[in-house]
PAFI-54526 format. One record per residue (C-alpha): residue in one letter; x, y, z. Coordinates in Angstrom, 1 decimal, decimal comma, always signed. Layout:
(vomar "a"; (X; Y; Z))
...
// end
This chain:
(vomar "x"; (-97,1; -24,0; +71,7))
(vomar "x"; (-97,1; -21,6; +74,2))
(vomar "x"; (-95,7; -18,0; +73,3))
(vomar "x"; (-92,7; -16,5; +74,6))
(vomar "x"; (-92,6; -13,2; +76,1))
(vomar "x"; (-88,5; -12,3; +76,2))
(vomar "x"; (-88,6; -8,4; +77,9))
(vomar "x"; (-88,0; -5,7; +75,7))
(vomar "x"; (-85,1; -4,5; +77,6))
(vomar "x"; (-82,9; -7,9; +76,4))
(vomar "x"; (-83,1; -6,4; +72,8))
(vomar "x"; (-80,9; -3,2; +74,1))
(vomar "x"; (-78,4; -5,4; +77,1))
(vomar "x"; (-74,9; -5,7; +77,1))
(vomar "x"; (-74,3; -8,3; +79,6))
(vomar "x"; (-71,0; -9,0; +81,9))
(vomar "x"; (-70,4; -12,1; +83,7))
(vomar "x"; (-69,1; -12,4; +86,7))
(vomar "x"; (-68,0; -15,3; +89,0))
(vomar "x"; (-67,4; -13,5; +91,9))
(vomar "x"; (-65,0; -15,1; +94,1))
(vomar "x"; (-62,8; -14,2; +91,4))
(vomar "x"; (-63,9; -10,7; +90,3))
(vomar "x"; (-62,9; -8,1; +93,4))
(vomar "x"; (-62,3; -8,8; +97,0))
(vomar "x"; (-64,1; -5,7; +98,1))
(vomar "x"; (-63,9; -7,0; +102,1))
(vomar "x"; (-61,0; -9,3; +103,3))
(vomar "x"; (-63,3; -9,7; +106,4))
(vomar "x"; (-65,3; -12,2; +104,8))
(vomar "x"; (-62,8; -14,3; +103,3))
(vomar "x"; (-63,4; -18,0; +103,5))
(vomar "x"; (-60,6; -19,6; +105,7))
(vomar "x"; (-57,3; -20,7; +103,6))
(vomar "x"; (-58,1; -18,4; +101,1))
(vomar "x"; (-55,0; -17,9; +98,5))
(vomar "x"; (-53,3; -14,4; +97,2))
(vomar "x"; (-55,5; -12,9; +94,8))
(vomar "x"; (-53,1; -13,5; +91,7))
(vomar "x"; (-52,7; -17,1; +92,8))
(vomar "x"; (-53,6; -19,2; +90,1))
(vomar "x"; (-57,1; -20,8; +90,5))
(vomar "x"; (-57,7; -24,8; +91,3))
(vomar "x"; (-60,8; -26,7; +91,7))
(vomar "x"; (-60,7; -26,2; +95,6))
(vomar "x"; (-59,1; -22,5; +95,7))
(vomar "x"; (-61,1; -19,4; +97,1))
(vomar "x"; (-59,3; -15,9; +96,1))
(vomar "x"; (-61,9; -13,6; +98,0))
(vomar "x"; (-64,2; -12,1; +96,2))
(vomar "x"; (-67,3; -10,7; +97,1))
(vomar "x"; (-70,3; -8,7; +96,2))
(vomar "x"; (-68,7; -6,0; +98,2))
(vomar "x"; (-65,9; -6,4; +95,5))
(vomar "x"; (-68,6; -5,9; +92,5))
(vomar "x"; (-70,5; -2,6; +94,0))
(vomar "x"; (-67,1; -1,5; +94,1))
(vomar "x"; (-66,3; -1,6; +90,5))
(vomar "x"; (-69,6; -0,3; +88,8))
(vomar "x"; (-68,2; +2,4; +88,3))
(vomar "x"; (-65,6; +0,5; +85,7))
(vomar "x"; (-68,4; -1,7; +84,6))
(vomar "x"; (-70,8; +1,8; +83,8))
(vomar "x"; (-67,5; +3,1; +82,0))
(vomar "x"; (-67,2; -0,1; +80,2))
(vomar "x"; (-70,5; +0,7; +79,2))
(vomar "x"; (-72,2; -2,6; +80,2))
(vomar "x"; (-75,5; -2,5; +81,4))
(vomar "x"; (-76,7; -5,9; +82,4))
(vomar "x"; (-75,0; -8,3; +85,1))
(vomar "x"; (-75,0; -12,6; +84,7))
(vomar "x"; (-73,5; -13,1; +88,6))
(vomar "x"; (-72,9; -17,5; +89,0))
(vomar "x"; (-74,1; -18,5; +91,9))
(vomar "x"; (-74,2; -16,5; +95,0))
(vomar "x"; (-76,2; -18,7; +97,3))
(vomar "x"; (-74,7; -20,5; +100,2))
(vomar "x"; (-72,4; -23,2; +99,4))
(vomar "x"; (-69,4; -25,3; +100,1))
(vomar "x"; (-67,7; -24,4; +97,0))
(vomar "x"; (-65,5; -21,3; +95,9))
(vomar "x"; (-68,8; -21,5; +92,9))
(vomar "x"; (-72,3; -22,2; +94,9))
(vomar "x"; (-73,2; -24,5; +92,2))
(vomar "x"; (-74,0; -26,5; +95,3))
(vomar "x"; (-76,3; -25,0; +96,7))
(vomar "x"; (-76,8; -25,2; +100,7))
(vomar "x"; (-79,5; -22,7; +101,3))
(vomar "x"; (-81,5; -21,2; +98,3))
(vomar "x"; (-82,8; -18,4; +100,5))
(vomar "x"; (-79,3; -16,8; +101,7))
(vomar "x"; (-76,5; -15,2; +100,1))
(vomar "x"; (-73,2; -16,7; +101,0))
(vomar "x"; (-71,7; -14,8; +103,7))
(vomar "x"; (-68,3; -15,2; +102,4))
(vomar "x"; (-69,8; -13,3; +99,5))
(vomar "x"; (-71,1; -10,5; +101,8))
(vomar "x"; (-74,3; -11,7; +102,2))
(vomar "x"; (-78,2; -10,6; +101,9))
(vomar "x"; (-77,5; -7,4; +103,0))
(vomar "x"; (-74,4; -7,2; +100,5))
(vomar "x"; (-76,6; -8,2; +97,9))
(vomar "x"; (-79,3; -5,7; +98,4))
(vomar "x"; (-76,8; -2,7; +98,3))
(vomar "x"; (-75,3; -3,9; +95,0))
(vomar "x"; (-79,1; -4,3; +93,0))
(vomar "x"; (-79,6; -0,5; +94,6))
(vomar "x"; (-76,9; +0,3; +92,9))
(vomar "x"; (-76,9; -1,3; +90,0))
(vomar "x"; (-80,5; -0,8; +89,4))
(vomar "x"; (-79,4; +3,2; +89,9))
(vomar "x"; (-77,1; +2,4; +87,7))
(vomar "x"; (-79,6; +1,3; +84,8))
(vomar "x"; (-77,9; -2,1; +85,3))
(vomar "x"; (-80,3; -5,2; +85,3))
(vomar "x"; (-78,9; -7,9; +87,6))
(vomar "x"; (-79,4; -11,9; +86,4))
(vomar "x"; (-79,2; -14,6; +89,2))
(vomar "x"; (-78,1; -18,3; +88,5))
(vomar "x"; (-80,9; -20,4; +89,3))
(vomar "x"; (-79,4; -24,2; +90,0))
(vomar "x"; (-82,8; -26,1; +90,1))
(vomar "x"; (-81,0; -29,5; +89,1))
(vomar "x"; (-79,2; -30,8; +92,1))
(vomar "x"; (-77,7; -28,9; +95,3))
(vomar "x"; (-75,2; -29,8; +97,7))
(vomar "x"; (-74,3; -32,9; +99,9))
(vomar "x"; (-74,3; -29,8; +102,6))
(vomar "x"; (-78,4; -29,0; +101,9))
(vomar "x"; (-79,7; -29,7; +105,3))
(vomar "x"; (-82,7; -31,6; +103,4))
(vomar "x"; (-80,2; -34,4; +102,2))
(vomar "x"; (-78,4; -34,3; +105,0))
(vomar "x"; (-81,8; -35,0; +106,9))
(vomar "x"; (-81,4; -38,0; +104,3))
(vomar "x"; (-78,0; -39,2; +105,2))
(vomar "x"; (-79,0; -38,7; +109,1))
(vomar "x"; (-82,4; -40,8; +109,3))
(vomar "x"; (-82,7; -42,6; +106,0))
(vomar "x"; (-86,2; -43,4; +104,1))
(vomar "x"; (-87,8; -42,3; +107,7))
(vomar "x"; (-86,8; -38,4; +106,8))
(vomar "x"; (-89,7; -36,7; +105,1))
(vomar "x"; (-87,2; -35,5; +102,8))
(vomar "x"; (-86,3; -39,2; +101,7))
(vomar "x"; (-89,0; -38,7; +98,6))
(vomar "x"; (-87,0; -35,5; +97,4))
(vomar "x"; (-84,2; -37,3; +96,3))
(vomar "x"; (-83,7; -40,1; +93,8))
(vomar "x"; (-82,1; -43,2; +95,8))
(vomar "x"; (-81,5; -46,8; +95,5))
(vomar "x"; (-81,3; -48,4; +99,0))
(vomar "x"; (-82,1; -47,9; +102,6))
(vomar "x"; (-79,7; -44,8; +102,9))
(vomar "x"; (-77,5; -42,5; +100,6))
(vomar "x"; (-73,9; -43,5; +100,0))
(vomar "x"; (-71,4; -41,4; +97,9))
(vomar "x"; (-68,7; -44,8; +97,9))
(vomar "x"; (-67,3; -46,5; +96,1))
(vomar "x"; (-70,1; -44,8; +93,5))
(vomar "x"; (-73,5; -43,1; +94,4))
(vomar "x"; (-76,5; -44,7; +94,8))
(vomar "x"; (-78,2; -41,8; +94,3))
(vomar "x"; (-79,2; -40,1; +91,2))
(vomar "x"; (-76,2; -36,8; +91,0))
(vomar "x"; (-75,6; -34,3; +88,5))
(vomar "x"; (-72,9; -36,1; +86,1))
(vomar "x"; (-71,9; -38,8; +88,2))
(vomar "x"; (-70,9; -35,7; +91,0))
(vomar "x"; (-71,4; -37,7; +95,0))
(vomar "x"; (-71,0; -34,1; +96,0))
(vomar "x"; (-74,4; -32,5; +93,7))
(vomar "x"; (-77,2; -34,8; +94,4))
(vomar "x"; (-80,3; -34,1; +91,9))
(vomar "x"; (-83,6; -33,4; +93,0))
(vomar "x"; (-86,4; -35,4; +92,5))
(vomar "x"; (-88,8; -33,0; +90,0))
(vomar "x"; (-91,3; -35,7; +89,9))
(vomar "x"; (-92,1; -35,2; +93,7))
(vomar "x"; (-94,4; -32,1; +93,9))
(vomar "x"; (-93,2; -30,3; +97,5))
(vomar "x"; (-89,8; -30,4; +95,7))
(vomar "x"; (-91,4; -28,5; +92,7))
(vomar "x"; (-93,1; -26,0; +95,1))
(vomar "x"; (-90,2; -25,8; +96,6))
(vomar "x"; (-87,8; -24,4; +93,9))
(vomar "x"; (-90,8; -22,3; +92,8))
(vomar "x"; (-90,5; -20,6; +95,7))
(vomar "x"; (-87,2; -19,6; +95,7))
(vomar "x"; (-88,1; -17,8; +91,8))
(vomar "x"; (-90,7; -16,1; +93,4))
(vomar "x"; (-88,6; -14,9; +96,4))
(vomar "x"; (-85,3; -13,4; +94,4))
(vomar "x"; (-87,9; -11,7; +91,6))
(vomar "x"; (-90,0; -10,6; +93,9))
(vomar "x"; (-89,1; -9,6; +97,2))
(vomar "x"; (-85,5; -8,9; +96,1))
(vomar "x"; (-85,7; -7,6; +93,2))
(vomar "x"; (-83,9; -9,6; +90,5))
(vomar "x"; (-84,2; -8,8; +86,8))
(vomar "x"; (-84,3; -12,8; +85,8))
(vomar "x"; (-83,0; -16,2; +86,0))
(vomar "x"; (-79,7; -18,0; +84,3))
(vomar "x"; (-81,4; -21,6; +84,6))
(vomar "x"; (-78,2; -24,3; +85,1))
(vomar "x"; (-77,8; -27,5; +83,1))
(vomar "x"; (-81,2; -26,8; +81,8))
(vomar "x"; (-81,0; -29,9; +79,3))
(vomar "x"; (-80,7; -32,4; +82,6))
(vomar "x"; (-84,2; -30,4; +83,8))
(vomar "x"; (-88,0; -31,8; +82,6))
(vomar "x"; (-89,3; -29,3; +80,3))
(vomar "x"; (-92,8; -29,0; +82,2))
(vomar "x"; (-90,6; -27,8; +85,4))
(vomar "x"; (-88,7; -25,5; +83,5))
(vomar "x"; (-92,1; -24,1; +81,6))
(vomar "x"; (-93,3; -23,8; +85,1))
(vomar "x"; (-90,4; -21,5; +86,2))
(vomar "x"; (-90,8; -19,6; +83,2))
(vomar "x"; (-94,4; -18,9; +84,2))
(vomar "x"; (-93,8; -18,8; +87,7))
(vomar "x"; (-90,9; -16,0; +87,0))
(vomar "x"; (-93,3; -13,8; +84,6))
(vomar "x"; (-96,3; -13,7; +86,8))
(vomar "x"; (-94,1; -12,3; +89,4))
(vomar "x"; (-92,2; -10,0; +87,0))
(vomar "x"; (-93,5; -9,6; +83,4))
(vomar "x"; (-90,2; -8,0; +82,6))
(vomar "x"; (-88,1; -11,0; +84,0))
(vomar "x"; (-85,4; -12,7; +81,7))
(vomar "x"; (-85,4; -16,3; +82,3))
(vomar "x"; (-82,2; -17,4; +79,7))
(vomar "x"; (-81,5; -21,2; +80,0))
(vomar "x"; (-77,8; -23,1; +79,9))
(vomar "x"; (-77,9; -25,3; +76,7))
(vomar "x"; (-74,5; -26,6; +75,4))
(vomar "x"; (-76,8; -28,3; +72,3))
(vomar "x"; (-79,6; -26,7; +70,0))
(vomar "x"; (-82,2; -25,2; +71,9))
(vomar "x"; (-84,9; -25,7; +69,4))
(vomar "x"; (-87,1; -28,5; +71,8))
(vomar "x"; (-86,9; -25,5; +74,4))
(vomar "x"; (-87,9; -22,9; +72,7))
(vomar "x"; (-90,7; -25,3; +71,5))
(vomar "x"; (-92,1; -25,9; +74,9))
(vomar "x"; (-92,3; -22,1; +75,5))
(vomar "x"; (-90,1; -22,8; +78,5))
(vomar "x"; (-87,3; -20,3; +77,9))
(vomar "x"; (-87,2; -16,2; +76,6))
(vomar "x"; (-83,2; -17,1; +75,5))
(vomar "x"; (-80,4; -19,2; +75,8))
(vomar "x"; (-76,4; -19,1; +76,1))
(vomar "x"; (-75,5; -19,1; +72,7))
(vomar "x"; (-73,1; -21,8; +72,8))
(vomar "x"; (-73,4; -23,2; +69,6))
(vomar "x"; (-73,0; -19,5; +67,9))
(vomar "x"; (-69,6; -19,4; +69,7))
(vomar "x"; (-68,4; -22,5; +68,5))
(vomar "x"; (-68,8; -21,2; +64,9))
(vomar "x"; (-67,0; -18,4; +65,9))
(vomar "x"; (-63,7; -20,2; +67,4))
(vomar "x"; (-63,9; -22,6; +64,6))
(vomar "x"; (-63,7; -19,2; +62,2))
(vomar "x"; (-61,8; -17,1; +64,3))
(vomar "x"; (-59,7; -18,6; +66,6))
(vomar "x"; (-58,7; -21,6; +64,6))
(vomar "x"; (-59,4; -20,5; +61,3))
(vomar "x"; (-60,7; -24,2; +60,4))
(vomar "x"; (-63,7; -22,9; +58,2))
(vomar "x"; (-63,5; -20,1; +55,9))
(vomar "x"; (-66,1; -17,0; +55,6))
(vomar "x"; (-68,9; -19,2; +53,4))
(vomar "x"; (-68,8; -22,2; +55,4))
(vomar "x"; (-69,1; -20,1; +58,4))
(vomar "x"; (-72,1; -17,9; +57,3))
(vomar "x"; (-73,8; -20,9; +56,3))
(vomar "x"; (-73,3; -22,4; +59,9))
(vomar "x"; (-74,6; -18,9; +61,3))
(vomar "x"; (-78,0; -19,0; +58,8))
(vomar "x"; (-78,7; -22,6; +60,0))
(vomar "x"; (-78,6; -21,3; +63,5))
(vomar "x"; (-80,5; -18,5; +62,8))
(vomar "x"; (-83,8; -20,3; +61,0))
(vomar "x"; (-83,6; -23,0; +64,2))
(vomar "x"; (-84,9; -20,9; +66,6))
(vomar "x"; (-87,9; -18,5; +66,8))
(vomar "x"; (-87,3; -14,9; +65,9))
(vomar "x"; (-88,2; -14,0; +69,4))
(vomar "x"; (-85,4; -16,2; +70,4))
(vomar "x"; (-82,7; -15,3; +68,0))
(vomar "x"; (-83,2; -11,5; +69,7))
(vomar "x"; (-83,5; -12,8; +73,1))
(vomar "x"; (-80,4; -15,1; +72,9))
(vomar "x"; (-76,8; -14,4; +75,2))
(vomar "x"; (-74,4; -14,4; +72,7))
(vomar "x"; (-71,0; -15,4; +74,1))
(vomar "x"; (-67,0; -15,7; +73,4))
(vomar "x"; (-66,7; -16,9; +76,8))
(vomar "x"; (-67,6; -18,3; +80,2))
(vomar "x"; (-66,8; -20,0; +83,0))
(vomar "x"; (-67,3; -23,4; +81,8))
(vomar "x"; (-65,0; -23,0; +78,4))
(vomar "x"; (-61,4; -22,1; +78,1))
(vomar "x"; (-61,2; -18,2; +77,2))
(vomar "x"; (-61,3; -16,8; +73,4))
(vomar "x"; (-58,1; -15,0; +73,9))
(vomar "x"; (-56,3; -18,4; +75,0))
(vomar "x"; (-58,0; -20,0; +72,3))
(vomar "x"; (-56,5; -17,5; +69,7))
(vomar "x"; (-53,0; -17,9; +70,9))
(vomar "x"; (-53,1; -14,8; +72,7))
(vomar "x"; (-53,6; -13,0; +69,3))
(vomar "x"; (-56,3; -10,3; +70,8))
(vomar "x"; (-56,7; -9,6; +67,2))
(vomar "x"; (-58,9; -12,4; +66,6))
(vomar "x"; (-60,4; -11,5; +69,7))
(vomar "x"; (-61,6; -7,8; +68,9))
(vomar "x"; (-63,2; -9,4; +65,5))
(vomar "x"; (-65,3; -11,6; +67,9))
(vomar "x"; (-66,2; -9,2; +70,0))
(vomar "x"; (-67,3; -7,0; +66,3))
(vomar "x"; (-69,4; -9,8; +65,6))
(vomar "x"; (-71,5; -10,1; +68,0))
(vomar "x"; (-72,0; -6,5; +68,5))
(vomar "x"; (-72,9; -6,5; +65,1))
(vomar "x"; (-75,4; -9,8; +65,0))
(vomar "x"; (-78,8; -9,9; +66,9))
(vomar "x"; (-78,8; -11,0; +70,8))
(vomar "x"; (-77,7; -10,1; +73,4))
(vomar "x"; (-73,9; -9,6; +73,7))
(vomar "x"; (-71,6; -10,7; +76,8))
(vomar "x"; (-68,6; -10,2; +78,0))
(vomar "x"; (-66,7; -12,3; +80,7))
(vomar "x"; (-65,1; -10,5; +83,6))
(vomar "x"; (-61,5; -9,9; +82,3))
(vomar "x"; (-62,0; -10,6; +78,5))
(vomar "x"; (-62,0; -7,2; +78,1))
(vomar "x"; (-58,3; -6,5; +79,7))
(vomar "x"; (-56,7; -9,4; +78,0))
(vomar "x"; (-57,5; -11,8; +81,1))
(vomar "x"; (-56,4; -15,7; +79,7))
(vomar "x"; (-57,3; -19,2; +80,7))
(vomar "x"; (-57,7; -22,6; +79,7))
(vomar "x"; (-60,3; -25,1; +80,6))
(vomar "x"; (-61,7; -25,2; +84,1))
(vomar "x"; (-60,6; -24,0; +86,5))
(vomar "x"; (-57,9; -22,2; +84,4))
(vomar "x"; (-60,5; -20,2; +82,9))
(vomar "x"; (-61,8; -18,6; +86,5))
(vomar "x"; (-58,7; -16,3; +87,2))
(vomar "x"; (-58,8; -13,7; +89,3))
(vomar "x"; (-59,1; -10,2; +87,6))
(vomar "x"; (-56,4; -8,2; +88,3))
(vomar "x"; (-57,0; -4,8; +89,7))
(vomar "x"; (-53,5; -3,3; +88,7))
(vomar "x"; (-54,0; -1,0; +85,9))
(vomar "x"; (-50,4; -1,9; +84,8))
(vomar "x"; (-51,8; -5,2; +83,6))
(vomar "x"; (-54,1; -4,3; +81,5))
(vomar "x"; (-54,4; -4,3; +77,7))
(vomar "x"; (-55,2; -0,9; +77,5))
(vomar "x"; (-55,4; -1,0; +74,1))
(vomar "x"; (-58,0; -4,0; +74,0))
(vomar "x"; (-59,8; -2,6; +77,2))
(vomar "x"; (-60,4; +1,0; +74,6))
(vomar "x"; (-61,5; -1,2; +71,2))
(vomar "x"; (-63,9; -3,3; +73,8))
(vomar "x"; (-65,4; +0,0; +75,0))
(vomar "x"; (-65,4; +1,3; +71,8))
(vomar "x"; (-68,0; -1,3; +70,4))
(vomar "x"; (-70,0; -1,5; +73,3))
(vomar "x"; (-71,0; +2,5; +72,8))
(vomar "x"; (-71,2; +1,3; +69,2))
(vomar "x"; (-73,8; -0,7; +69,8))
(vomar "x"; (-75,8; +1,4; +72,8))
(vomar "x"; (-75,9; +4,6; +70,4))
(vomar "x"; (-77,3; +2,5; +66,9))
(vomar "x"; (-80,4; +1,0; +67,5))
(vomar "x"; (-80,6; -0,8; +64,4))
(vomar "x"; (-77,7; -3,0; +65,8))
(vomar "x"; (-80,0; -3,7; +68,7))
(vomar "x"; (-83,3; -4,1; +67,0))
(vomar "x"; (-82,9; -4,1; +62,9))
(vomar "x"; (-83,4; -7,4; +60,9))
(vomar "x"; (-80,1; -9,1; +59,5))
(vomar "x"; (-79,9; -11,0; +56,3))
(vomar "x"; (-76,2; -12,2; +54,7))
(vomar "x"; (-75,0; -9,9; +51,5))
(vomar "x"; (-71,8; -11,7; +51,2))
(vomar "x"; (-69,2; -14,3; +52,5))
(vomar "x"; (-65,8; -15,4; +50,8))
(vomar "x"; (-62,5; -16,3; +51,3))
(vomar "x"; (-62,2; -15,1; +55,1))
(vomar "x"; (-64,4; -12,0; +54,8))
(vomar "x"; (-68,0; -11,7; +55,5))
(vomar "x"; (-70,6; -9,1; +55,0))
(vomar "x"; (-74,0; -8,8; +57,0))
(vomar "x"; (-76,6; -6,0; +56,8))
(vomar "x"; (-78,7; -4,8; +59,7))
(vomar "x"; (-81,7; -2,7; +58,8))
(vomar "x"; (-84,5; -1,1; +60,7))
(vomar "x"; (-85,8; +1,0; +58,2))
(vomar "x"; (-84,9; +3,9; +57,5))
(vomar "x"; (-81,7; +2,9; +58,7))
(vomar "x"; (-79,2; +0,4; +57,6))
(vomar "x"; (-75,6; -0,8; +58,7))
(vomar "x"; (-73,4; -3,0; +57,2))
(vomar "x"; (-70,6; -4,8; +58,7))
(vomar "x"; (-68,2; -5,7; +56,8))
(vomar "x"; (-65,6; -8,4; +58,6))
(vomar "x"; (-61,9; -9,7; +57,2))
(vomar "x"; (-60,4; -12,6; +59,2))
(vomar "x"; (-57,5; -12,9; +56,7))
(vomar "x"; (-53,8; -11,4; +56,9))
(vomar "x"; (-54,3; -9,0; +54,1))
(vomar "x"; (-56,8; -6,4; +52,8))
(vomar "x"; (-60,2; -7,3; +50,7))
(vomar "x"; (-62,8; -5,6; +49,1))
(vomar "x"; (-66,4; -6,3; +49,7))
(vomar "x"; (-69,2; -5,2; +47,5))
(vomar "x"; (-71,6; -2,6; +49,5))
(vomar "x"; (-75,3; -3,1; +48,8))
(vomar "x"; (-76,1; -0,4; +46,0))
(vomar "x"; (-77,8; +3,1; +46,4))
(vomar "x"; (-76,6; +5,9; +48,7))
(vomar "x"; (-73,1; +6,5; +50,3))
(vomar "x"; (-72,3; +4,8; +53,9))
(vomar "x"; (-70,1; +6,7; +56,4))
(vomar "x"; (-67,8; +4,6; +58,5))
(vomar "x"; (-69,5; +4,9; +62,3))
(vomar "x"; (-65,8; +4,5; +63,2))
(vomar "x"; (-63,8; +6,8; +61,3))
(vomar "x"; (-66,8; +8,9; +59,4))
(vomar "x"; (-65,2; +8,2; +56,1))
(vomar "x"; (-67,8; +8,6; +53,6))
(vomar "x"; (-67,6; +5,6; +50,8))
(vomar "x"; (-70,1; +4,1; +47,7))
(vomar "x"; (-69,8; +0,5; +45,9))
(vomar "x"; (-66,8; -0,9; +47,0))
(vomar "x"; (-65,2; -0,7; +50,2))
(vomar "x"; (-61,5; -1,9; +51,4))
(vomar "x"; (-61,5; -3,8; +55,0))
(vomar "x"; (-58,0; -4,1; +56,4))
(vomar "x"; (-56,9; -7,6; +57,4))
(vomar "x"; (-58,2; -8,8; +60,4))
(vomar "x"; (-60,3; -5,6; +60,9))
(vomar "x"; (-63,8; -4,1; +60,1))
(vomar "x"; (-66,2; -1,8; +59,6))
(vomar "x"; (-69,0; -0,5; +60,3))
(vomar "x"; (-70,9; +1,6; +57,6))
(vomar "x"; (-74,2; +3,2; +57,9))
(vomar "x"; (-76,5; +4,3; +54,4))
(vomar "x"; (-77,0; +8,0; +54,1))
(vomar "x"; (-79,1; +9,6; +51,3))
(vomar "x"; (-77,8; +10,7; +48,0))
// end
């Protein structure tokens, strides 16, 4: 087994994601042609504008916000209003602003104290790719024919493929991993973003449709270039075979967030059955892991929490609690934090609206709120955990890194309960600095966050 190495600074990130066609049109200039009115809501095929212009624009909200890590989906060229379809690996869409775009925004972010994550698609790329078009144009005579997986004298995308694509996709044909130049290939494009441009790590896409001895090579590939690089893989599943092979530092936590809507959002399990969920999770994966995880309420590819809690931003803040409060890494998606809704793709990729007037002010403060909670305690960043107590719909976990100790106390039910502090000492709420010992009242759907003091 071959040991990870996740960066220190993952233990202390609060990440944002960002698809960024949807997040701030900072430069009309670039639009794509037939792009729609910002507030126009998304389809499959829709461009709203936005840029990287858009996002250098609005660090200044993000450093308020008090986020210091960007997750930016693909910003590569592509056909598509999400470059998951990669055209050229080596050039920033210039609808997005392109390289030179780019390059201002990690300046300032990294001036910022902002790390800056790319989305590595190293699966499949885009009919577009002028290696499979090659294909398409002269058939197994292109020295590109061996690149891509085809059955047949020539691609065809009708009436079905005969060419291995991401899930059945004409439009994303996979690469061939078993054919080295294609291997050296995509290994080339790590090195390039780490290393000449700077990047601060890879978001690896549809990582379970990858070989494990390719991805283990990225992950080597991306720390001999940049010890300090965070190479976090997409798995919908358990990661535990990943983490095996040494191939990844973290993953999207998306099994922790479906213990959280099934909690939370639906209320379909109570505290017990959810902290028992949770512990499984947590003895699955290394302890490097656990740390190095992105834990998640949200993304492009699922429907958005608030949507999934009925609008109820309630439900909502307690996520948000929970993961501040649990080890990894925690994320926000562009425009959770402002009461942004959405159902499932493309629903779930609207635009973020730039009029104050919009905004849940009120969510936007408790979101800010426990992001400086968790940048100012370090033992929410960095302590051990372990469960002191789950029933009904209230939970209570400890994080401890000695001599410090927090306890977070969550209620998910309608009314107020009392939970049972661990004994010795007096905690003081980090919240409201009320000073309490033994038993502690937690308003319904609310929490707390109480730290030990002597005596």
């Amino acid at each position: 087994m071959e040991v990870m190495r996740p960066p220190a600074w993952v233990r202390d990130a609060v990440f944002y994601q960002i698809f960024p066609d949807r997040f701030c049109n900072g430069d009309p200039g670039n639009d794509p042609p037939g792009t729609v009115p910002w507030d126009e809501r998304p389809t499959h095929g829709s461009f709203a504008g936005g840029d990287l212009v858009g996002i250098l624009a609005k660090l200044p909200y993000l450093e308020a916000l008090g986020v210091n890590a960007l997750y930016l989906t693909p910003i590569f060229t592509g056909a598509t209003n999400h470059k998951y379809d990669g055209e050229d690996y080596f050039r920033v869409d210039p609808a997005f602003g392109g390289d030179r775009a780019f390059q201002s925004l990690l300046a300032a972010a990294h001036g910022r104290g902002m790390r800056v994550v790319l989305d590595g698609v190293f699966n499949h790329c885009g009919v577009g790719h002028p290696f499979f078009q090659d294909v398409v144009e002269r058939g197994r005579s292109s020295p590109y024919w061996d690149w891509f997986r085809i059955r047949g004298d020539r691609p065809y995308a009708t009436p079905h493929p005969n060419y291995a694509c991401w899930a059945g996709h004409a439009q994303l044909p996979e690469w061939n991993h078993d054919h080295p130049p294609v291997r050296d290939y995509l290994l080339s494009v790590v090195r390039h973003w780490l290393d000449e441009r700077g990047g601060d790590g890879w978001r690896l896409d549809t990582v379970e449709y990858l070989p494990p001895d390719f991805v283990r090579d990225v992950y080597r590939e991306s720390k001999a270039v940049n010890p300090d690089a965070y190479v976090l893989g997409e798995v919908m599943g358990l990661a535990t075979s990943w983490f095996r092979h040494g191939a990844l530092d973290g993953v999207m936590h998306y099994k922790l967030r479906e213990g959280l809507v099934r909690f939370l959002a639906e209320g379909a399990w109570d505290a017990p059955r959810f902290a028992r969920y949770v512990h499984g999770l947590w003895a699955s994966y290394p302890p490097a892991a656990n740390y190095a995880c992105y834990t998640l309420l949200g993304s492009h590819d699922v429907p958005r929490f608030l949507t999934l809690c009925r609008g109820d931003r309630r439900k909502l803040v307690l996520g948000a609690a929970f993961l501040v409060a649990f080890p990894g890494a925690p994320a926000i998606y562009y425009g959770d934090e402002v009461g942004v809704e959405g159902g499932e793709d493309p629903d779930c990729r609207r635009t973020f609206s730039w009029d104050e007037q919009k905004w849940d002010r009120d969510l936007l403060d408790a979101f800010r709120t426990l992001v400086r909670l968790r940048r100012e305690e370090p033992v929410l960043r960095r302590g051990g955990v372990r469960w002191a107590d789950a029933h009904g719909r209230s939970l209570l976990l400890v994080r401890d890194l000695p001599p410090a100790e927090v306890a977070f106390a969550l209620n998910a039910g309608e009314e107020e309960t009392v939970v049972d502090l661990p004994m010795g000492g007096r905690w003081t709420d980090l919240l409201t600095a009320e000073r309490v010992a033994g038993k502690v009242g937690v308003p319904g759907m609310g929490f707390r966050y109480l730290k030990r003091g002597e005596g």
